[in-house]
FIVEX-910156 format. One record per residue (C-alpha): residue in three letters; x, y, z. Coordinates in steps of 0.1 Angstrom, whole numbers, padded with zeros to 4 digits, always signed. Layout:
N
ALAXYZ...
END
This chain:
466
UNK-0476+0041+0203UNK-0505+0042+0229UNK-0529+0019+0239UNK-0564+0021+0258UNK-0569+0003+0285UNK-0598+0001+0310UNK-0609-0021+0341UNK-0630-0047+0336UNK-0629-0049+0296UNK-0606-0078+0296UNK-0583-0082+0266UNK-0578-0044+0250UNK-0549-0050+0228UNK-0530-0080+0209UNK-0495-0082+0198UNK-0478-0106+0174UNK-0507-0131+0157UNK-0538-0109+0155UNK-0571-0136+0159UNK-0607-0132+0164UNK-0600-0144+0198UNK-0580-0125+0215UNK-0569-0158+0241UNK-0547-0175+0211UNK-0526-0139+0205UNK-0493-0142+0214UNK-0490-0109+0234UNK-0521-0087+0247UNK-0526-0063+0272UNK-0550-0069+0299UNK-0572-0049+0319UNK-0603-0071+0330UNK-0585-0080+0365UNK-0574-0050+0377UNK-0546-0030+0370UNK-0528-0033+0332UNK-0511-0068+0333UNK-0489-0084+0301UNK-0503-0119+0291UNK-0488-0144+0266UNK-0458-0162+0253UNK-0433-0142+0263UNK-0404-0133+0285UNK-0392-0110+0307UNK-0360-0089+0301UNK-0347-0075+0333UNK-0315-0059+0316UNK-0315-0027+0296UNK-0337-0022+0264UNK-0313-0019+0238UNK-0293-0050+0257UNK-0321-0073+0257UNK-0318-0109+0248UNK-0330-0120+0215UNK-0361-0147+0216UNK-0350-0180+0214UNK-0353-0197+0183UNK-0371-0221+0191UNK-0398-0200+0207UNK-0418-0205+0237UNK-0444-0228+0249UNK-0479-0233+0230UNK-0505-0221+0260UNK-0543-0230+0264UNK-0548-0192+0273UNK-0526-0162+0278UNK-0542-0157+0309UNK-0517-0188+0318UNK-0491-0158+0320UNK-0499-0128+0332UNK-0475-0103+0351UNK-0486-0066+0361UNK-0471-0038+0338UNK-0439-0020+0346UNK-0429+0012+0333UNK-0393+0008+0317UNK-0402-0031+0317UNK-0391-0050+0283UNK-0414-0080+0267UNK-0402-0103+0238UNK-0421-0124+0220UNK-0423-0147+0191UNK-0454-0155+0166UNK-0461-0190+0162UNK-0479-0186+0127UNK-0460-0161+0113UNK-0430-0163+0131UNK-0421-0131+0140UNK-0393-0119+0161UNK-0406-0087+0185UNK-0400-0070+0214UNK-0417-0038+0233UNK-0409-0015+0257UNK-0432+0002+0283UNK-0426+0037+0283UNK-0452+0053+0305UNK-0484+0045+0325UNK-0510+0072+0326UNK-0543+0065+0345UNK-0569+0086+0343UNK-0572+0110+0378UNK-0607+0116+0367UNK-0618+0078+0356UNK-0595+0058+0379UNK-0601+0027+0359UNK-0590+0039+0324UNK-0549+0034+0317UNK-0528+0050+0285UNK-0501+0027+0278UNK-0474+0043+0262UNK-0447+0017+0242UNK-0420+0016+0219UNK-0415-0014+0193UNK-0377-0022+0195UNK-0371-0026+0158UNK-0381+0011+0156UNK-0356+0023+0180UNK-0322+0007+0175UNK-0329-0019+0149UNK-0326-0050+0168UNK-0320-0081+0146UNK-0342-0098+0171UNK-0373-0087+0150UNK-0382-0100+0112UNK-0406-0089+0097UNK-0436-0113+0087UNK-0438-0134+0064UNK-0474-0118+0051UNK-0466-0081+0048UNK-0449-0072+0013UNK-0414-0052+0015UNK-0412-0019+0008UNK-0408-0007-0033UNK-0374+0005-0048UNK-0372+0037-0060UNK-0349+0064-0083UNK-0350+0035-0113UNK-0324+0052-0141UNK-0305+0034-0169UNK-0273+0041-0192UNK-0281+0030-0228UNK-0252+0006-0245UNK-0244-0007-0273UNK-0275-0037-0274UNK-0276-0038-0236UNK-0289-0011-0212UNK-0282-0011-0174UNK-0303-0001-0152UNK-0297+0015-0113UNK-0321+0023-0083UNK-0318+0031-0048UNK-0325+0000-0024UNK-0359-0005-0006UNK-0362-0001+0031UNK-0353-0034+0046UNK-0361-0038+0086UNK-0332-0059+0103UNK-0337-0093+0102UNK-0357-0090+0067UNK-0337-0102+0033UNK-0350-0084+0001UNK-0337-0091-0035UNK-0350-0071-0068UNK-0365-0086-0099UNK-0364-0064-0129UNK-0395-0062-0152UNK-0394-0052-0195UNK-0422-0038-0218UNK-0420-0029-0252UNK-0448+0000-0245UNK-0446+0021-0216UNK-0471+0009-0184UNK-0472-0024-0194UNK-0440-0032-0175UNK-0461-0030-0143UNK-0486-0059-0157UNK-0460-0081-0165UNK-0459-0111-0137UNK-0425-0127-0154UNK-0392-0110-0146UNK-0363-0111-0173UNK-0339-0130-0147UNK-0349-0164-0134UNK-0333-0158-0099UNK-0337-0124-0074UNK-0305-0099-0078UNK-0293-0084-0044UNK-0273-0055-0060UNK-0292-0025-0071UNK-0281-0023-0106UNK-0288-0050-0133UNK-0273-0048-0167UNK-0305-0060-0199UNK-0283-0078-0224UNK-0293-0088-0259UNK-0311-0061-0269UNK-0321-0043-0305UNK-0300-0011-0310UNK-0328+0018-0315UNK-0360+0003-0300UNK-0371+0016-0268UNK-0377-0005-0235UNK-0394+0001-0202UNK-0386-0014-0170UNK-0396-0015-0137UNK-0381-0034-0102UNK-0402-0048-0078UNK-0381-0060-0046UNK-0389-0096-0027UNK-0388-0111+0006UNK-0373-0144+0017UNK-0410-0151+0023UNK-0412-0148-0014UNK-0438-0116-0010UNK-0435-0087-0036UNK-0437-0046-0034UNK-0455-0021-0059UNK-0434-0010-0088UNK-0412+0012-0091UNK-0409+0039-0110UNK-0408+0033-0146UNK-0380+0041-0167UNK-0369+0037-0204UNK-0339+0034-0226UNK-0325+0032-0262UNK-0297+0011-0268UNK-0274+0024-0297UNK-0239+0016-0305UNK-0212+0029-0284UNK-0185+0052-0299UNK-0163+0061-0270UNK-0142+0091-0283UNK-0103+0095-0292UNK-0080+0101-0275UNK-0080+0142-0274UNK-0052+0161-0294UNK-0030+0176-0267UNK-0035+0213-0266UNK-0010+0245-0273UNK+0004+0264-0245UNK-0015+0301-0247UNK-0005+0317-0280UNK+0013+0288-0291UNK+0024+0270-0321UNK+0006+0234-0322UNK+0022+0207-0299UNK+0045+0187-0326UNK+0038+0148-0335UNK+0007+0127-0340UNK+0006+0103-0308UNK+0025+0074-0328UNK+0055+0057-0315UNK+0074+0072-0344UNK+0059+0106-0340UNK+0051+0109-0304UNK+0041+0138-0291UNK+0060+0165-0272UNK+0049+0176-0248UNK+0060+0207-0223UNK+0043+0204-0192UNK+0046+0175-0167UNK+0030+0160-0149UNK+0006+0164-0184UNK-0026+0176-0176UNK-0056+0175-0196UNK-0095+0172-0201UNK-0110+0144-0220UNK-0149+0146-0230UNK-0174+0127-0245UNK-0180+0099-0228UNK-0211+0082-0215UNK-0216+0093-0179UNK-0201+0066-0153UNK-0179+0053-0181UNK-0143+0039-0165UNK-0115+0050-0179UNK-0083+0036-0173UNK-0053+0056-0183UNK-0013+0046-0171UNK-0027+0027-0142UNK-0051+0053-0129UNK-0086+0045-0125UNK-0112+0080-0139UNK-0149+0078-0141UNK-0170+0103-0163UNK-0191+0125-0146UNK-0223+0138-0152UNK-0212+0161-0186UNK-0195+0132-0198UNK-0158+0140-0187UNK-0128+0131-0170UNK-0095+0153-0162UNK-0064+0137-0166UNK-0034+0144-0146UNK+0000+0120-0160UNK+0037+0121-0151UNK+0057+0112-0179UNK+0097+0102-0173UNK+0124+0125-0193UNK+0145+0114-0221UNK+0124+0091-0242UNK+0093+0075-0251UNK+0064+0071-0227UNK+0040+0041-0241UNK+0006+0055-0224UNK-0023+0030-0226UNK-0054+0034-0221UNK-0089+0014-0216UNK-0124+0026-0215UNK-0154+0006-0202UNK-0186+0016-0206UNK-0213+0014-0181UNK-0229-0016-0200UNK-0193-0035-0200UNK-0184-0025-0233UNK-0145-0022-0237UNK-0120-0005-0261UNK-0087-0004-0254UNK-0053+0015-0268UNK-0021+0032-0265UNK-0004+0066-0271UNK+0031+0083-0272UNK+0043+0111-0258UNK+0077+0127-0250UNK+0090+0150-0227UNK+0102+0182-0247UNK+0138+0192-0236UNK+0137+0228-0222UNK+0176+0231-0221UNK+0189+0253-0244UNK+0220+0249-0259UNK+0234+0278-0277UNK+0265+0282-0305UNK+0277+0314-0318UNK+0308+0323-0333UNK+0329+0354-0336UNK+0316+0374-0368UNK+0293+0346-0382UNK+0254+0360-0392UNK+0239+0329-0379UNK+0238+0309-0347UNK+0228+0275-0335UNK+0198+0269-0306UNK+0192+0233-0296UNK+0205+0222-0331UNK+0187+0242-0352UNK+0205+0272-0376UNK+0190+0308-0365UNK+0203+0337-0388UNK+0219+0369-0368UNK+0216+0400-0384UNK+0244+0414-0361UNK+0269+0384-0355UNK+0290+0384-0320UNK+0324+0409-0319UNK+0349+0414-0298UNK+0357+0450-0281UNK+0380+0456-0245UNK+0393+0424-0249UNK+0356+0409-0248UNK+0332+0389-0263UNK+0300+0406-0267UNK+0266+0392-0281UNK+0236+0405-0301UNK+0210+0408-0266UNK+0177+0403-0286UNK+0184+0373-0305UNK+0206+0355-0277UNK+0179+0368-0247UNK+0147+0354-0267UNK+0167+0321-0276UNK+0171+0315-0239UNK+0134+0322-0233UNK+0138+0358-0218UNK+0119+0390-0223UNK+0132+0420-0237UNK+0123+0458-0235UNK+0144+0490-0246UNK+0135+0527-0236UNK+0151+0549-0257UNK+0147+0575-0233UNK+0168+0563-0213UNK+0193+0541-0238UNK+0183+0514-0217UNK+0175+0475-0228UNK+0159+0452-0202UNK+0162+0414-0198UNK+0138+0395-0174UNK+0124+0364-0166UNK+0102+0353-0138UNK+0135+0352-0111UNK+0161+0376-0128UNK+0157+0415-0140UNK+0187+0425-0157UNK+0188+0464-0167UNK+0219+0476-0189UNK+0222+0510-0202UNK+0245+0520-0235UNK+0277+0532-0224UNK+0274+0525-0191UNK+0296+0503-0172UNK+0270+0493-0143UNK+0242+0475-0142UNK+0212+0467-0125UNK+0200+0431-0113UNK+0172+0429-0093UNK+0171+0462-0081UNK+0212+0461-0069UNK+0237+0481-0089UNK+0264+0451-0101UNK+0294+0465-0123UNK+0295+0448-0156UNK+0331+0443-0158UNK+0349+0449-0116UNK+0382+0448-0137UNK+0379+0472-0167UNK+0352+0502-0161UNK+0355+0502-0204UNK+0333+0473-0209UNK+0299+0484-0213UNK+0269+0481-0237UNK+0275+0496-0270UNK+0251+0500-0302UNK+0272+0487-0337UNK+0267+0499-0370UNK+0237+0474-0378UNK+0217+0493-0350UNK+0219+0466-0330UNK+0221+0464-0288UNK+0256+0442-0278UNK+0260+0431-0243UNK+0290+0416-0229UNK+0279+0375-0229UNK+0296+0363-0203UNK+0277+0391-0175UNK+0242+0384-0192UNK+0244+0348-0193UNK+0259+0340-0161UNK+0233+0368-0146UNK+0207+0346-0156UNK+0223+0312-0141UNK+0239+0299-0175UNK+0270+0279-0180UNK+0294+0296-0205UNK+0327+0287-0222UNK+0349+0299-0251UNK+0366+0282-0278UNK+0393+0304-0286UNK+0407+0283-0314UNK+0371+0281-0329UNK+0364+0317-0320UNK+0328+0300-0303UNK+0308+0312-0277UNK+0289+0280-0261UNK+0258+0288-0237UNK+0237+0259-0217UNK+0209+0273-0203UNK+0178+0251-0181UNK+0151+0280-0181UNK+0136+0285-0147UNK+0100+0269-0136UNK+0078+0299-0137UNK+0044+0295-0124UNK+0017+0296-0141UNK-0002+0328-0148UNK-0033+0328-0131
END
């Protein structure tokens, strides 16, 4: 800021309480006696700028005339002052002297308000001028209440503003309207209308307020609906790729299974902002109405998971799935010369049962390899059958008594070169079971007074494709 002054005009420029006379301001700058001087109730800061005492409380001393005290201008030189009438809290700073090398007698005073530079709560702003409007008013329709959100009006240190929120039934007339909804001043930006009519529209506007009780423009105008809230259920956990449909129904007699963990999932629909509370975890809807889901669930029984959901207007609905880690051991029975084997339980018909040749047991490949989760390929070229899964590549070839795992040549029997792959008369591949399941990091046994062939088998964590 930069004032004019010139010798001999007397009192150029008043600070603090603006008059008609010029002698009862509480700051002015002077120029009718000589060089620019600083007159009125003030004091002198000799330490830094942004160090500078606050004025006392209490003020200073009521004076007849600021020409009581007067005190030449100093560039770098701090004033602080205090309004009687309004009571404001100020200080300046001289910045720079210029004096004019053509009219010796004319000054530019250059100054800096301190509230401006580093937000001093020495200075409040007075009582007479009217804070500064909210702005960016939004609301989130409820179910017979609608919240309402802005972005908080420019405050100066030292000056306390509050909000009061204004309702119309027509749109413009909440700017006319000199009653607020709330008796008292909010100080949060966000105010929740409760009591409403489900389908009628309302307009608001905020108007903010001073401790001096003055009041800003309007705000922006905004309107709502209110309608019943339907949060929605919770979602139907999805298939792996290609899969059949995850088994159960979310009850505690039918929980879910589920394969992954921890259990991730997107859930949608919700109002945007909406809280969701899920196993202890906080989530909040974002602007397309979702939330993704990440929950660790605890092997070998039930997991309770409950759930709350609070709407931006404070409505709340609560509840509780089940869920269940699915086992991916597999546990394998097959016996010598039976058509059927057991996975996990559950009776799987063999078209070629297990036989014994060298001295060994040997296994159908296909329908052991696919029960333990493994992929299978033959190349009749080359006679040869090929079990993989994302760590192990086993490749057998009929008749011959060496394989290859993983690129390295591994005999299939070190003790008797006679023990290879063989096709029976069904036409189907038979592997020795002990080298293919072991290969692949299963625990084997034999019965041999039940003639059974027991495999237990924990599949490998593959990642996922990308």
């Amino acid at each position: 800021m930069k004032l004019d002054c010139k010798i001999g005009d007397g009192f150029d420029f008043s600070l603090g309480n603006k008059t008609i006379d010029p002698t009862l301001a509480d700051l002015v700058v002077d120029c009718g006696f000589g060089a620019p001087r600083m007159c009125g109730r003030y004091i002198r800061n000799a330490v830094d700028f942004a160090d500078a005492e606050c004025v006392p409380a209490e003020g200073y001393p009521a004076v007849s005339s600021v020409k009581e005290n007067c005190q030449n201008i100093e560039v770098g030189a701090t004033y602080a002052f205090k309004t009687i009438n309004e009571q404001n809290y100020a200080k300046i700073k001289i910045e720079g002297i210029w004096q004019d090398p053509v009219d010796p007698t004319h000054y530019e005073i250059t100054i800096k308000w301190m509230y401006q530079s580093n937000g001093s709560p020495c200075f409040i702003g007075g009582s007479k001028e009217p804070p500064s409007k909210p702005y960016n008013l939004n609301c989130v329709p409820g179910d017979r209440a609608i919240k309402l959100q802005w972005t908080a009006a420019f405050a100066p240190p030292g000056k306390v503003i509050s909000y009061y929120v204004y309702r119309a039934d027509e749109s413009g007339q909440a700017q006319k309207n000199k009653s607020p909804i709330h008796d008292f001043p909010v100080s949060l930006t966000q105010y929740t209308d409760v009591g409403l009519t489900n389908g009628k529209t309302y307009y608001y506007i905020v108007r903010t307020i001073d401790q001096f009780g003055n009041i800003s423009e309007a705000s922006n105008e905004t309107f709502c609906q209110p309608k019943a809230v339907h949060p929605p259920t919770f979602p139907q956990p999805l298939p792996p790729a290609g899969g059949a449909p995850v088994p159960g129904d979310g009850s505690f007699d039918n929980p879910w299974v589920i394969e992954q963990n921890p259990w991730e999932f997107d859930w949608c629909g919700f109002q945007p902002q909406t809280l969701v509370i899920i196993a202890g975890t906080q989530y909040v809807a974002d602007g397309n109405g979702c939330i993704h889901v990440s929950i660790t669930l605890k092997p070998g029984g039930k997991n309770q998971i409950e759930y709350t959901i609070i709407t931006p207007t404070g409505d709340t609905l609560s509840g509780s799935i089940w869920a269940t880690l699915k086992d991916t051991n597999v546990h394998i029975e097959l016996w010598i010369g039976k058509g059927y084997m057991m996975v996990n339980n559950q009776q799987i018909t063999l078209e070629q049962p297990p036989e014994i040749s060298s001295g060994r047991t040997f296994i159908p490949i296909r329908a052991v390899s696919e029960a333990l989760g493994c992929e299978i390929a033959w190349d009749q070229n080359q006679r040869k059958v090929t079990v993989s899964n994302c760590l192990n590549k086993i490749e057998l070839w009929i008749k011959k008594p060496t394989a290859v795992v993983n690129g390295t040549p591994i005999a299939i029997d070190d003790k008797d070169k006679t023990v290879v792959p063989y096709i029976s008369k069904a036409g189907r591949t038979l592997v020795p079971f002990r080298f293919i399941s072991e290969t692949l990091g299963a625990n084997v046994q034999y019965d041999g007074n039940e003639k059974k062939v027991i495999i237990d088998y924990t599949p490998p964590k593959c990642p996922k494709n990308p």
